[in-house]
C-alpha positions as protocol buffer text, in pm:
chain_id: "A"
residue {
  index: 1
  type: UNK
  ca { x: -858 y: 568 z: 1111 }
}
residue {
  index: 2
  type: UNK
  ca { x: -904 y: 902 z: 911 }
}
residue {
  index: 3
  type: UNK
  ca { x: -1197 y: 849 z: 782 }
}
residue {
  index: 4
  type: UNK
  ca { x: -1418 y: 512 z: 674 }
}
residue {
  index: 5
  type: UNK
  ca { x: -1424 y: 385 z: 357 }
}
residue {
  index: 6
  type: UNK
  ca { x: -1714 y: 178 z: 170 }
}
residue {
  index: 7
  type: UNK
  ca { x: -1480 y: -59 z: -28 }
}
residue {
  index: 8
  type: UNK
  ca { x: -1213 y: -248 z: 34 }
}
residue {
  index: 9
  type: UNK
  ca { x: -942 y: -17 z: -25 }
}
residue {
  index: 10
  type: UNK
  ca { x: -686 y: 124 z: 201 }
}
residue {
  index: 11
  type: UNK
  ca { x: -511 y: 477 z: 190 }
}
residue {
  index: 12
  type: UNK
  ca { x: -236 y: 544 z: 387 }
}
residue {
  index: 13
  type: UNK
  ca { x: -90 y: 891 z: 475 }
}
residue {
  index: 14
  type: UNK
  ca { x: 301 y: 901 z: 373 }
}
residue {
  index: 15
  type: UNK
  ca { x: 547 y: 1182 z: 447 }
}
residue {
  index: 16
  type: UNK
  ca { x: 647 y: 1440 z: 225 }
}
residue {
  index: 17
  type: UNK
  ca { x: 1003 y: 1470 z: 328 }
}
residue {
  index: 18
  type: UNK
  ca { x: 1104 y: 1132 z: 337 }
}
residue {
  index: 19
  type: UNK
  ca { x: 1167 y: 971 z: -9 }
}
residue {
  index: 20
  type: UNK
  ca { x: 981 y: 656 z: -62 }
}
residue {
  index: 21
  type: UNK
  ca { x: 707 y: 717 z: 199 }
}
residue {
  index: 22
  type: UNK
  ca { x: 445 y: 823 z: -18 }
}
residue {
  index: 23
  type: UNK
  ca { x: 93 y: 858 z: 5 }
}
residue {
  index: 24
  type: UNK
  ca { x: -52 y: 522 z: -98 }
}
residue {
  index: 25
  type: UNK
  ca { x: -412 y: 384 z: -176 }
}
residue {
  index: 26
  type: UNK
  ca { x: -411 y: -39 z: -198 }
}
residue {
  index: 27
  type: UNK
  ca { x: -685 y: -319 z: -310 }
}
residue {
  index: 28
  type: UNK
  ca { x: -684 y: -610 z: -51 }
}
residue {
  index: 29
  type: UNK
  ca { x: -390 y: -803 z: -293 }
}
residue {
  index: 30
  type: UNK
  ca { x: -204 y: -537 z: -312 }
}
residue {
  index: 31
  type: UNK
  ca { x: -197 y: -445 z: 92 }
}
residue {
  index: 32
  type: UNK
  ca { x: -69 y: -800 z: 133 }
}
residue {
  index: 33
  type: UNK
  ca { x: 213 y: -802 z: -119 }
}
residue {
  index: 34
  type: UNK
  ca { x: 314 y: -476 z: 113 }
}
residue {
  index: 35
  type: UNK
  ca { x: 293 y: -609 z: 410 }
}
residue {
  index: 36
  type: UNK
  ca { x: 469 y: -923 z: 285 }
}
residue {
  index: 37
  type: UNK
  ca { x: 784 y: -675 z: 139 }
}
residue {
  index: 38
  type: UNK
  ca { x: 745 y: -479 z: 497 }
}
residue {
  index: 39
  type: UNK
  ca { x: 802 y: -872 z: 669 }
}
residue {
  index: 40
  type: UNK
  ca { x: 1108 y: -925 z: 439 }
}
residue {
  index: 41
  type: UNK
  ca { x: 947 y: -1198 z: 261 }
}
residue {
  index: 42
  type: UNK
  ca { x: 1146 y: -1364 z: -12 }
}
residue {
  index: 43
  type: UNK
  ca { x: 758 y: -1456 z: -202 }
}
residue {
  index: 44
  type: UNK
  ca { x: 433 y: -1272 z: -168 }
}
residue {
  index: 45
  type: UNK
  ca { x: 194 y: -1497 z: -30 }
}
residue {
  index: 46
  type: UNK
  ca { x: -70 y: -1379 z: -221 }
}
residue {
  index: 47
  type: UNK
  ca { x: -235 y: -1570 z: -492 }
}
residue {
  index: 48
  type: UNK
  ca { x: -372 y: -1279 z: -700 }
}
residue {
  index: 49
  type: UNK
  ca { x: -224 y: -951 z: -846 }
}
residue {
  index: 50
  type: UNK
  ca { x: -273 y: -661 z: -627 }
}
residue {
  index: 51
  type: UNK
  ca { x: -291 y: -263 z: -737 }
}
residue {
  index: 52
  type: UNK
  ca { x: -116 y: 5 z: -518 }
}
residue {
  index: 53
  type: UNK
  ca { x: -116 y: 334 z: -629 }
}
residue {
  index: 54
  type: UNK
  ca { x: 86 y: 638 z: -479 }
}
residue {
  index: 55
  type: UNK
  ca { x: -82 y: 1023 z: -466 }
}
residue {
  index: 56
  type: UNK
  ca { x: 178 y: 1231 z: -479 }
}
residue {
  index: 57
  type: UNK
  ca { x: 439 y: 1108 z: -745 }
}
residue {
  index: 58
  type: UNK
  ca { x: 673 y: 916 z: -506 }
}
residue {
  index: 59
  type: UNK
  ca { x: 977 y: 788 z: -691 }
}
């Protein structure tokens, strides 16, 4: 942990030099639809829309 929050959110750090691993901050929603595309699901389990944004203009 870099540093705690006081909301829900998550940030994680990304990688500059690899395409598609960008910095990302997610709601609750939105870090399950990710980890549900990192397990290969073929739904997202979860029941609610989710926001995800990226910090450094990822593709």
């Amino acid at each position: 942990m870099l540093q705690q929050g006081t909301n829900s959110w998550v940030c994680v750090p990304g990688n500059e030099y690899i395409i598609g691993a960008a910095d990302m901050c997610a709601d609750p929603m939105g870090m399950q639809w990710m980890v549900d595309v990192m397990n290969k699901r073929p739904k997202p389990s979860n029941a609610a829309p989710g926001l995800i944004y990226m910090l450094n203009g990822a593709i």
